[in-house]
N, C-alpha and C positions, 0 to 999 in steps of 0.2 A: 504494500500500500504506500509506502515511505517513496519508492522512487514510481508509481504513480501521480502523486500530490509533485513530486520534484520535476520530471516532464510538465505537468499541465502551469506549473508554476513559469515555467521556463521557455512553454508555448504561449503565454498570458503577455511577459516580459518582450520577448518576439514582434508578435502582435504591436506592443505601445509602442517599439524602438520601428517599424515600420511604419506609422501611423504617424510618431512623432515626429521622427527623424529622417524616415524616406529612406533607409535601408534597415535590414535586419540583419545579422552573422549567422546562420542555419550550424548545426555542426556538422562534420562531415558526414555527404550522403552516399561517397563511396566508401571501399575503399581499398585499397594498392594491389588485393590481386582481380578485384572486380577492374580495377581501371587497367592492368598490365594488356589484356591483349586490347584495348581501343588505343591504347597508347603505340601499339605492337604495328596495327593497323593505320594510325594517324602516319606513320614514319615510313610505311610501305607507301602510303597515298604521296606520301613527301617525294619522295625517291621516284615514284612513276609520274609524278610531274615533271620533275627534273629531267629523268629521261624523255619525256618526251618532248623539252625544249633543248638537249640535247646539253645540259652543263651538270654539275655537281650539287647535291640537294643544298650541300651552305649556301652556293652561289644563288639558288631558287631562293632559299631563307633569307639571305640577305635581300633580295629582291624584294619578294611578298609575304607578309605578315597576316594577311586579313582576308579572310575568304567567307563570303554568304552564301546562302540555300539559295540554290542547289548547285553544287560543287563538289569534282572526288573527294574533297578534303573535309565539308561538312556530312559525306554520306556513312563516313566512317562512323558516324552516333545513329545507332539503331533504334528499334521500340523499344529492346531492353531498358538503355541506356534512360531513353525519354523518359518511358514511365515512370522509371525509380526518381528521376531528377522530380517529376511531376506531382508523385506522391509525397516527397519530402515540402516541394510549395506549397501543395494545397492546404498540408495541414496547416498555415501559416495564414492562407489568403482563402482558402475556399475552394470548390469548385475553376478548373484553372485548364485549359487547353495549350500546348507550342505550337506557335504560328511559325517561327522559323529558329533555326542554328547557324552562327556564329562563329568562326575561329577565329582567333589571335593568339597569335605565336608573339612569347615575350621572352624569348631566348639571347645567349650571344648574338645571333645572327642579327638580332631586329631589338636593342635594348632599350631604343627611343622609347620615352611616355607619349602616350594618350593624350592631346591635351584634353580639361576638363570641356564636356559637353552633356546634353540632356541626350540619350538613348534615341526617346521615343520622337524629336524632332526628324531623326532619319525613317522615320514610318510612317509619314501623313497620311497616306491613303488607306494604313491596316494598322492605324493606332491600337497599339496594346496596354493591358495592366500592369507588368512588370517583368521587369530584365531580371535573371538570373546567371551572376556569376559565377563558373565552375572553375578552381583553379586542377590541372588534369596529371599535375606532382605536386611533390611538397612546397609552401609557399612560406618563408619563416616570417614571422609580421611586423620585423623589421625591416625588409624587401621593401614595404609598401605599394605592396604589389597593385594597390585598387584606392583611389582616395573618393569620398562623397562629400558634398557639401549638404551639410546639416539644413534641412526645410526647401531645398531645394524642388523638392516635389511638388510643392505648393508656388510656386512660381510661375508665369506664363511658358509656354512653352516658345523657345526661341528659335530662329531659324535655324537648318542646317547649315554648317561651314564646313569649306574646305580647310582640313588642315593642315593639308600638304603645302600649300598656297605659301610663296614665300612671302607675301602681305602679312599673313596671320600671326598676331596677336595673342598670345593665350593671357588675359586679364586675371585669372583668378588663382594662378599661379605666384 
């Protein structure tokens, strides 16, 4: 009963740091040998890209970091994969569907940050409820591997930007 009241406590706590804060911390929803062979597979996709632009997968890495649905790179996350990721949301938010998958690769190859941006601005026309991010190895939390800006969610939504752009400005940095 002790670590039932301690789960619902801690899905309670969840909940308000989502609501209040615009992110929540999930604990981990894999883990290391459930994630070994998508990770096994992510690095085959890696390789047969690379082959077939004819260079060496760092050279790919170095090149591209970011690939959207549908792409060899995001098909590598199966239903298993979804579901469990989906299970873990829902208990947090409810009822909850994946509209799409995401990679980013934040390796040697591609070390650059992210500048800060709102998510959902790159989706106007299939606006969703929430981003979830999966780190897919160990991430130690001084890396700062992900930063949020606190109430952020409650702000209008702003345009997309380029960030590649050498104009670009990251202000909130």
């Amino acid at each position: 009963m002790k670590q039932n009241s301690l789960a619902l406590n801690t899905l309670s706590q969840t909940q308000k740091s989502l609501k209040n804060d615009g992110y929540a911390l999930l604990p981990s929803v894999f883990d290391r040998n459930f994630l070994e062979p998508y990770l096994m597979r992510l690095n085959q996709a890696f390789k047969k890209c690379a082959d077939e632009l004819d260079c060496q997968t760092d050279e790919y890495l170095t090149a591209l970091s970011r690939w959207s649905s549908p792409s060899p790179i995001t098909s590598v996350f199966d239903l298993l994969f979804v579901k469990k990721l989906s299970k873990q949301v829902e208990r947090v938010i409810g009822d909850c569907s994946l509209e799409k998958v995401n990679v980013i690769s934040k390796t040697k190859h591609s070390p650059e940050p992210v500048p800060f941006h709102q998510d959902i601005s790159y989706s106007p026309d299939n606006p969703y409820q929430i981003t979830a991010w999966v780190a897919l190895t160990d991430v130690p939390p001084k890396s700062g591997p992900l930063d949020f800006v606190l109430g952020s969610h409650l702000d209008p939504i702003q345009p997309a930007v380029d960030f590649w752009s050498p104009q670009f400005v990251d202000l909130k940095r």
